[in-house]
Backbone as a chain_set.jsonl record, in Angstrom:
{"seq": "XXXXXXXXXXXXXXXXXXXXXXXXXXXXXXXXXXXXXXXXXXXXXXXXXXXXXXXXXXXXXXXXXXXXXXXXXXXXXXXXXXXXXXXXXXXXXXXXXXXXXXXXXXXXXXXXXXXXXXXXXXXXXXXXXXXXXXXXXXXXXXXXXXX", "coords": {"N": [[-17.807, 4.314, 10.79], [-14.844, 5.071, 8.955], [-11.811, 3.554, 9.869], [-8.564, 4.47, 8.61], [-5.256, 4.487, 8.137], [-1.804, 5.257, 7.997], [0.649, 3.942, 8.53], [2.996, 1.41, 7.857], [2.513, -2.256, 7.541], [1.427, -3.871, 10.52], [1.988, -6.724, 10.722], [3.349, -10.286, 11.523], [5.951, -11.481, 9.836], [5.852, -12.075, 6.744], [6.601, -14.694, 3.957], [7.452, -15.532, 1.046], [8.089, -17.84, -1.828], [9.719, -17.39, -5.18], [10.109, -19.259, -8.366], [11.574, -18.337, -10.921], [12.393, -18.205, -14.343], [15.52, -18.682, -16.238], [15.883, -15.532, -17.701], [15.001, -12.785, -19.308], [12.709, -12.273, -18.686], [12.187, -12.65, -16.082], [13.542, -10.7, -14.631], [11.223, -8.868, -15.472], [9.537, -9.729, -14.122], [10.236, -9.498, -11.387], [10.493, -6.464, -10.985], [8.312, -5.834, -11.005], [7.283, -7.182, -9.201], [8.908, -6.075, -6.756], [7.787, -3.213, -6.7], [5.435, -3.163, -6.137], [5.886, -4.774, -3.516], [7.021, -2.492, -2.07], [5.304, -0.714, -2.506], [3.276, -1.673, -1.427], [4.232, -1.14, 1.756], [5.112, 1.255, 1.833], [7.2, 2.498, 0.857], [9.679, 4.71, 0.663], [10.458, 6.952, -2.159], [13.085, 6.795, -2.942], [14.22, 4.807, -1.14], [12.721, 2.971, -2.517], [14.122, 2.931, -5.118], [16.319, 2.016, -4.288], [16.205, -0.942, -3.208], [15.052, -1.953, -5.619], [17.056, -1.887, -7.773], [19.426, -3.197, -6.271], [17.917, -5.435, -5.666], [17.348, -6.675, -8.208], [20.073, -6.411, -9.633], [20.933, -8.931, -8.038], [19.391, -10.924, -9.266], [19.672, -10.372, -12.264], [22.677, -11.692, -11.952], [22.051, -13.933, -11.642], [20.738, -15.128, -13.53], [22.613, -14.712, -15.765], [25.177, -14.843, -14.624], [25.587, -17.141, -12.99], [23.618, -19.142, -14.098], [24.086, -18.953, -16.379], [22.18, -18.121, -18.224], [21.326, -20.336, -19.086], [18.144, -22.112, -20.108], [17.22, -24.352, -19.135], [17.341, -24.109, -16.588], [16.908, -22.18, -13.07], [15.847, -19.362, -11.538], [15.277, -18.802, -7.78], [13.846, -17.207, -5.896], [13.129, -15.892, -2.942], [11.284, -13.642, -0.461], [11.122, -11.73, 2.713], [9.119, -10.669, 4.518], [8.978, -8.111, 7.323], [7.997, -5.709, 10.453], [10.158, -4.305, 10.316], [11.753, -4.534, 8.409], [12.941, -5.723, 4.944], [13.552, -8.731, 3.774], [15.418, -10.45, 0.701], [15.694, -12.962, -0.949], [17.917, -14.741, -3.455], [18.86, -17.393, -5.608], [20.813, -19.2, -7.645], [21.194, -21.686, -9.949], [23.817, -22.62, -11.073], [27.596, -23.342, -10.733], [28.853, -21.74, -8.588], [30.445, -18.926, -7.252], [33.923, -17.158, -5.853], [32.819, -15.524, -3.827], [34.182, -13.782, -1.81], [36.799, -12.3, -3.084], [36.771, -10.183, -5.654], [37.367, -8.19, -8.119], [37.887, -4.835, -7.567], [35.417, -2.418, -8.914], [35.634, 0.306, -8.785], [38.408, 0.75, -9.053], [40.602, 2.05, -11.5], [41.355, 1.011, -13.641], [39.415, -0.808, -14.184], [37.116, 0.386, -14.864], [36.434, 0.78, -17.332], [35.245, -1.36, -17.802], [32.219, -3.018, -19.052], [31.04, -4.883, -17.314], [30.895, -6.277, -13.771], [29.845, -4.691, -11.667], [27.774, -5.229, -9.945], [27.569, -6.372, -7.488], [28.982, -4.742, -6.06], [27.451, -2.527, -6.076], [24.947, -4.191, -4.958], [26.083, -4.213, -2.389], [26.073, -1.249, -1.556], [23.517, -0.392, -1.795], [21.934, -1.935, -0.373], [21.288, -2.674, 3.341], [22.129, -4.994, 4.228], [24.133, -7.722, 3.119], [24.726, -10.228, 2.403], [26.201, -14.01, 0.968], [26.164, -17.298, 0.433], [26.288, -20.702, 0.325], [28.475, -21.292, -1.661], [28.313, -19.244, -2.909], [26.297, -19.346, -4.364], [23.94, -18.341, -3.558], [22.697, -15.112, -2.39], [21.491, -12.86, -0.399], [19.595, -10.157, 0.694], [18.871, -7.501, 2.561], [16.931, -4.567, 3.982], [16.231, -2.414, 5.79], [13.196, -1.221, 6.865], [12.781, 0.585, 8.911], [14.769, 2.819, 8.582], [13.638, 4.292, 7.117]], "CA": [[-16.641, 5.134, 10.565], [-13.825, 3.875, 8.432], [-10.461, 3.364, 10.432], [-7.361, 4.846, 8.015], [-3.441, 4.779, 9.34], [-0.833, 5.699, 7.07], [2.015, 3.351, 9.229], [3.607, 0.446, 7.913], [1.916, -3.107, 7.702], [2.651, -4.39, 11.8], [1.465, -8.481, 10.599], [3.895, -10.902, 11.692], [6.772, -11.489, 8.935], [5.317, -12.72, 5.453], [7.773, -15.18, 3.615], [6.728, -16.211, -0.272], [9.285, -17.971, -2.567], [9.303, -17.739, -6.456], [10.965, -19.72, -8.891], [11.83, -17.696, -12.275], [13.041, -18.758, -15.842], [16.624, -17.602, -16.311], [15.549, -15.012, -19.235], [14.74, -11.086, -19.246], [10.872, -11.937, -18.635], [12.499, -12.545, -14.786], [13.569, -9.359, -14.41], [10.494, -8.097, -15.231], [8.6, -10.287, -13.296], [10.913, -8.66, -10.119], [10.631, -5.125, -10.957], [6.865, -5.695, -11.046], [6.708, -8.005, -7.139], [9.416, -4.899, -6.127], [7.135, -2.144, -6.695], [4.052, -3.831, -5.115], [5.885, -4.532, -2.159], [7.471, -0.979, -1.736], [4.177, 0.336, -2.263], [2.193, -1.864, 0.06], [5.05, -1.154, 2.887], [4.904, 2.401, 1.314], [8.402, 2.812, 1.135], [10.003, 6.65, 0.164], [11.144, 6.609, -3.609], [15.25, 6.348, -2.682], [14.336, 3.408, -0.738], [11.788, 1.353, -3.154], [15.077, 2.534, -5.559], [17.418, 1.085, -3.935], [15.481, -2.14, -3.108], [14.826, -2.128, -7.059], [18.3, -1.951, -8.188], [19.813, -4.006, -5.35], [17.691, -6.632, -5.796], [17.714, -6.427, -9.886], [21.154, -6.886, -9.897], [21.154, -9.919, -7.877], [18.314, -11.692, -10.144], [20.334, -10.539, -12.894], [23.601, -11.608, -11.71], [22.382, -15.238, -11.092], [20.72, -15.421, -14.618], [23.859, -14.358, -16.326], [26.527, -15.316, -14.298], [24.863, -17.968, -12.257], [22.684, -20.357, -14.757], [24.818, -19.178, -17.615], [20.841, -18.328, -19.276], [20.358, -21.708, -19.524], [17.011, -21.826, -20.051], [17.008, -25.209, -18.331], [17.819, -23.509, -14.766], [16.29, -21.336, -12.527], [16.356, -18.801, -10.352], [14.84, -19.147, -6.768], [13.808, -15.742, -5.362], [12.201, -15.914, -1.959], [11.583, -12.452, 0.402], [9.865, -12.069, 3.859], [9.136, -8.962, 4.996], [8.549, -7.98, 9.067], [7.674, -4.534, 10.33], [11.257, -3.295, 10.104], [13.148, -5.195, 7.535], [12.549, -6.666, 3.773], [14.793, -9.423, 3.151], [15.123, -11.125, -0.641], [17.189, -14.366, -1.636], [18.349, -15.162, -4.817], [19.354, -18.188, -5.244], [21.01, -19.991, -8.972], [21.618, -23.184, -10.245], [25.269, -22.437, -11.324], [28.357, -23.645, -9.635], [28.675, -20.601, -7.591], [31.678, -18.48, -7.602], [34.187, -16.715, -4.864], [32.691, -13.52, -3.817], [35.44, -13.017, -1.021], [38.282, -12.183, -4.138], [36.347, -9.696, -6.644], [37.746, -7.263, -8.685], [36.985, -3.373, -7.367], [35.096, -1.92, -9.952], [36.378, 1.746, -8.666], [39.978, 0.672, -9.539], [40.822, 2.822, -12.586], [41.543, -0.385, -14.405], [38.232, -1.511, -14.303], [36.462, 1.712, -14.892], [35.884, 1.284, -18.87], [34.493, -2.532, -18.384], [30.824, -3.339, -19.141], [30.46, -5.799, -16.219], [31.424, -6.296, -12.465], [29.772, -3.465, -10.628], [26.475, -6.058, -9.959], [27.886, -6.826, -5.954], [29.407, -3.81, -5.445], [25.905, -2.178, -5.847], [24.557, -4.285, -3.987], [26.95, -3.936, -0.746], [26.306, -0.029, -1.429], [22.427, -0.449, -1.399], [21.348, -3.098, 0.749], [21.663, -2.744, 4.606], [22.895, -6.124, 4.399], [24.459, -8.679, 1.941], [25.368, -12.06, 2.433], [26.466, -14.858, 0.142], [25.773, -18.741, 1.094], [26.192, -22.2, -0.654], [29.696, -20.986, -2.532], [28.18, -17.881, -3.967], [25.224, -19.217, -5.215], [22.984, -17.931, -2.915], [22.754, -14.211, -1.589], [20.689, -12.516, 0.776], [19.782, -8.464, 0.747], [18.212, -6.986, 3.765], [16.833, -3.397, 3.657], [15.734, -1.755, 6.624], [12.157, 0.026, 6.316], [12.221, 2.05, 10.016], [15.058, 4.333, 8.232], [12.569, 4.853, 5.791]], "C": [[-15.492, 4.243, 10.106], [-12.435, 4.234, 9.304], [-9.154, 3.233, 9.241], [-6.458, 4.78, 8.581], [-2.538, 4.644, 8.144], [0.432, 4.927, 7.394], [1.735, 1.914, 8.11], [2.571, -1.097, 8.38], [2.616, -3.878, 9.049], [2.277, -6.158, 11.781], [2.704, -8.514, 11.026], [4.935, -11.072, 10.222], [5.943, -13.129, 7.86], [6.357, -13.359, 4.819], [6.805, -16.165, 2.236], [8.24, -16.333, -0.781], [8.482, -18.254, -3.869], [10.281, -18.617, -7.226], [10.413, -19.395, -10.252], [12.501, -18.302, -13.061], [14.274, -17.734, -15.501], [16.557, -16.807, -17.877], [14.868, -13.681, -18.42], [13.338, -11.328, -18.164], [11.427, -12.374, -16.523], [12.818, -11.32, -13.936], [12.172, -8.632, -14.7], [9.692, -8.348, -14.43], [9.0, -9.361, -11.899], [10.312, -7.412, -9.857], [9.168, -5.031, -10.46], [6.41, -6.037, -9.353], [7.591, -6.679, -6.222], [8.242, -3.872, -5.847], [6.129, -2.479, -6.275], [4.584, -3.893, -3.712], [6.382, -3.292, -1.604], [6.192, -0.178, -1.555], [3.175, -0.441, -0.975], [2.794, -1.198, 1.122], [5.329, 0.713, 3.105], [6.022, 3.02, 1.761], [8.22, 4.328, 0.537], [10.433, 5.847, -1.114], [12.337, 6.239, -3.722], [14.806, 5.172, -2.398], [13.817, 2.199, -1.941], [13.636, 1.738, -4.582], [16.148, 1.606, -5.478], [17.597, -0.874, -3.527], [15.355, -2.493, -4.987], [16.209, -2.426, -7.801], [19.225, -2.775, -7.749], [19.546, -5.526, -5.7], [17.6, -7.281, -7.42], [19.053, -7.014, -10.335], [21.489, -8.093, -9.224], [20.376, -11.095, -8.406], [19.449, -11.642, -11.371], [21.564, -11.617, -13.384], [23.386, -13.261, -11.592], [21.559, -15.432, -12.705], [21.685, -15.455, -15.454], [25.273, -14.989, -16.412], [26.613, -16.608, -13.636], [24.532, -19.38, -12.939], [23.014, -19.563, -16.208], [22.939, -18.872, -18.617], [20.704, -19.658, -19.845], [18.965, -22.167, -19.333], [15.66, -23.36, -19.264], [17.18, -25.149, -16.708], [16.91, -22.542, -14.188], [16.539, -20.689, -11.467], [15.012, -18.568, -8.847], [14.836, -18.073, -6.107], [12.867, -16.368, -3.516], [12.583, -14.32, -0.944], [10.904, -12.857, 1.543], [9.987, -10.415, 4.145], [8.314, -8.82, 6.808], [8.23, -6.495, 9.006], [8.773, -3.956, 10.216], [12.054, -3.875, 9.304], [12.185, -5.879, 6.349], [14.184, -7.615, 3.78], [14.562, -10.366, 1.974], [16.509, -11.698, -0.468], [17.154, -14.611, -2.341], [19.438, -16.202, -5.318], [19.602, -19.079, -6.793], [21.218, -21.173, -8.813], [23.204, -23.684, -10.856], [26.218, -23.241, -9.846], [28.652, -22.938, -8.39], [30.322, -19.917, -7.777], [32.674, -17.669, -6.161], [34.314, -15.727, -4.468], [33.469, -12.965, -2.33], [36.692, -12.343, -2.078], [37.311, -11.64, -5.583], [36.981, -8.864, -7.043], [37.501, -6.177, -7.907], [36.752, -2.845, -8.396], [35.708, -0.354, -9.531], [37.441, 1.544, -8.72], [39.887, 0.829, -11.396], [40.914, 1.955, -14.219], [40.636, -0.992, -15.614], [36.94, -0.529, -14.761], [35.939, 1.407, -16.484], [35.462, -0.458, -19.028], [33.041, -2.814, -18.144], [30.661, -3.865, -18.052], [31.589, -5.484, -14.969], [31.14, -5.119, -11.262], [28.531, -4.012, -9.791], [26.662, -6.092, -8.295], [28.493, -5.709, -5.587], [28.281, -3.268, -5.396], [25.339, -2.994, -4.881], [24.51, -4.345, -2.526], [26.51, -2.23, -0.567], [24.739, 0.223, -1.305], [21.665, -1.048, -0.428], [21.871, -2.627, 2.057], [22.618, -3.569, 5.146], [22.786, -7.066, 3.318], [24.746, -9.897, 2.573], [25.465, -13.389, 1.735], [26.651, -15.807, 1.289], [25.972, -19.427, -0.218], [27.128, -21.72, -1.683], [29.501, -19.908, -3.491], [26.828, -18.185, -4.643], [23.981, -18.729, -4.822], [23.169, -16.4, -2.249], [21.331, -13.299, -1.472], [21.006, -10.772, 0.916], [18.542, -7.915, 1.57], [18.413, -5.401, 3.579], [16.057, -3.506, 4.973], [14.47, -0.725, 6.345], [12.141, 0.973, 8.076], [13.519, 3.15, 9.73], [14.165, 4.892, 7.252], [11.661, 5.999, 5.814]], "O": [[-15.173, 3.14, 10.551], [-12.108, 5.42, 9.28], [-8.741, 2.112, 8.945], [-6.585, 5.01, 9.784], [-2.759, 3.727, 7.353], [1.376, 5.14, 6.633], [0.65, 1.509, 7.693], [1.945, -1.065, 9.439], [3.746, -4.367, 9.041], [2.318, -6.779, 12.843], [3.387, -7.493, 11.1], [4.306, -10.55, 9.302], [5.678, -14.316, 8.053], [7.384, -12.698, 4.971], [5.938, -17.033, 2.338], [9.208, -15.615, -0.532], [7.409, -18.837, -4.022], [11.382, -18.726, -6.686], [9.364, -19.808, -10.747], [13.345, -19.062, -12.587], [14.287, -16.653, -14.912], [17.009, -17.269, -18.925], [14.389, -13.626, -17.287], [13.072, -10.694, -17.142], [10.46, -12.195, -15.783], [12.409, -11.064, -12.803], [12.031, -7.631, -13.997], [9.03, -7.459, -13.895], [8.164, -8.605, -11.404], [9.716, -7.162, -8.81], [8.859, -4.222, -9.585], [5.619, -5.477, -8.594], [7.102, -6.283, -5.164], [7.816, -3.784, -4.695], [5.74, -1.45, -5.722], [4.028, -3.291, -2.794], [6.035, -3.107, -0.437], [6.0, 0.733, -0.749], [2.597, 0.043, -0.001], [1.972, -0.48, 1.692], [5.632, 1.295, 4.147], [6.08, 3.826, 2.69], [7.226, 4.929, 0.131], [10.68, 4.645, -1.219], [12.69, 5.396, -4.547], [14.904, 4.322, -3.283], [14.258, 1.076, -2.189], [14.245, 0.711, -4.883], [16.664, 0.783, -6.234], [18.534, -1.672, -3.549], [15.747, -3.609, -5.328], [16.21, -3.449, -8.485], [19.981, -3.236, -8.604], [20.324, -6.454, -5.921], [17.846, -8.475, -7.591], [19.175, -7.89, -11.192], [22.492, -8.587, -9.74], [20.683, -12.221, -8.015], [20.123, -12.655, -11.561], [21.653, -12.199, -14.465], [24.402, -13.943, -11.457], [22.197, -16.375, -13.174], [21.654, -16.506, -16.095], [26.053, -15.383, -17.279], [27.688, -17.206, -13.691], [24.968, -20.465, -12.555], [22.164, -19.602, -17.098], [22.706, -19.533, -19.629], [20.091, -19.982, -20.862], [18.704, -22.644, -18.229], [14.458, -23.483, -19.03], [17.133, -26.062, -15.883], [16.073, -22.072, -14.959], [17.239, -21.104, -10.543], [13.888, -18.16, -9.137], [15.921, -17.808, -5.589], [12.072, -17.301, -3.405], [13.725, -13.915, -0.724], [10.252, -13.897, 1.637], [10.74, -9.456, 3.976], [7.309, -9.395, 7.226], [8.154, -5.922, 7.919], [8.589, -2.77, 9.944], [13.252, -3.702, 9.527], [11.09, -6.404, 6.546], [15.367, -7.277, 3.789], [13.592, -11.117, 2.078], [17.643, -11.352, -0.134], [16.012, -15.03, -2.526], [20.636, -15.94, -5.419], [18.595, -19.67, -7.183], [21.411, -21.735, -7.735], [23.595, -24.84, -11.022], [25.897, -23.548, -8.698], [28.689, -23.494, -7.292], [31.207, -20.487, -8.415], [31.912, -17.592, -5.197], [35.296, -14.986, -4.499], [33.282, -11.832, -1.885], [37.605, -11.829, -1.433], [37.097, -12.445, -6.49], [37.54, -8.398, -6.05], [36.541, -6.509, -7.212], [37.737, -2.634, -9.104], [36.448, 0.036, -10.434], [37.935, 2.559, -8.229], [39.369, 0.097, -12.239], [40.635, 2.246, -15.382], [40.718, -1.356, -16.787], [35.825, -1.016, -14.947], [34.866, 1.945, -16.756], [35.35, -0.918, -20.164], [32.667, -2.839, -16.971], [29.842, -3.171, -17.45], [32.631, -4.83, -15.008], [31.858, -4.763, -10.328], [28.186, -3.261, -8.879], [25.614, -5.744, -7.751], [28.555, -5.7, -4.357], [27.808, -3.554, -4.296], [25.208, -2.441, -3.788], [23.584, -4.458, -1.723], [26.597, -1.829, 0.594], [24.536, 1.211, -0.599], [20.79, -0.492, 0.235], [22.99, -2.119, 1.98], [23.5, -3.365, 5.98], [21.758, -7.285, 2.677], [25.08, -9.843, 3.756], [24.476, -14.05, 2.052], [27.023, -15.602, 2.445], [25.886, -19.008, -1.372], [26.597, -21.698, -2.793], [30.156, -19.642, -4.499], [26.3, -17.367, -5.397], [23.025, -18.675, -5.596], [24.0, -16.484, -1.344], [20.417, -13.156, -2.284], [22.081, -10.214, 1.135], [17.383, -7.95, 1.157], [19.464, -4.878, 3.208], [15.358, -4.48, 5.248], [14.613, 0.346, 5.756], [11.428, 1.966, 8.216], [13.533, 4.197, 10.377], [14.212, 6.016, 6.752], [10.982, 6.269, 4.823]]}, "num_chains": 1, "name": "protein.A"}
């Protein structure tokens, strides 16, 4: 008789680190290790969204703004995942910058500019944010038992 269960993987907390080119093909690489782990962990669709977008914009955000796409840099992803929490780090080779003193992208101001909404998303998705090593490093924790 085969033994099925529909719950949540209860292993001990898994912890893999990658190190990505700063260039598009990083982002896709993400979107692709996102949706594998949402589905092993068999998140709801909002959630593996918000994990997708969250963490998207902080891959992004360190190719871009981070390592300047210098194609000599890289970006340093590592997640772990436990039975109630994913957490992903994203980590550039840039100087780092001071994410206590950002713009608000919902100030009327700021409303018609292409960029700067990258950390506000992710404070509005993530459970938890946290920037390390002068900005060059941040940290996005998602909770899977609201899930």
């Amino acid at each position: 008789m085969t033994n099925t269960t529909t719950s949540k993987p209860s292993s001990p907390a898994n912890h893999q680190q990658l190190e990505l080119p700063s260039s598009m093909e990083a982002l896709h690489i993400m979107e692709k290790l996102i949706e594998t782990i949402c589905s092993t962990y068999k998140l709801s669709e909002d959630h593996y969204g918000n994990v997708l977008v969250g963490v998207t914009e902080a891959v992004n955000n360190a190719i871009y703004h981070g390592n300047k796409s210098d194609p000599n840099k890289k970006v340093h992803v590592g997640f772990e995942t436990t039975p109630d929490k994913l957490t992903f780090s994203v980590t550039d080779e840039g100087p780092g910058f001071d994410f206590n003193n950002l713009p608000d992208p919902t100030d009327p101001e700021n409303l018609e500019k292409p960029s700067g909404r990258g950390i506000f998303l992710m404070k509005h998705l993530a459970d938890s944010v946290s920037f390390t090593d002068n900005g060059r490093s941040v940290s996005l924790s998602f909770n899977m038992l609201a899930n």
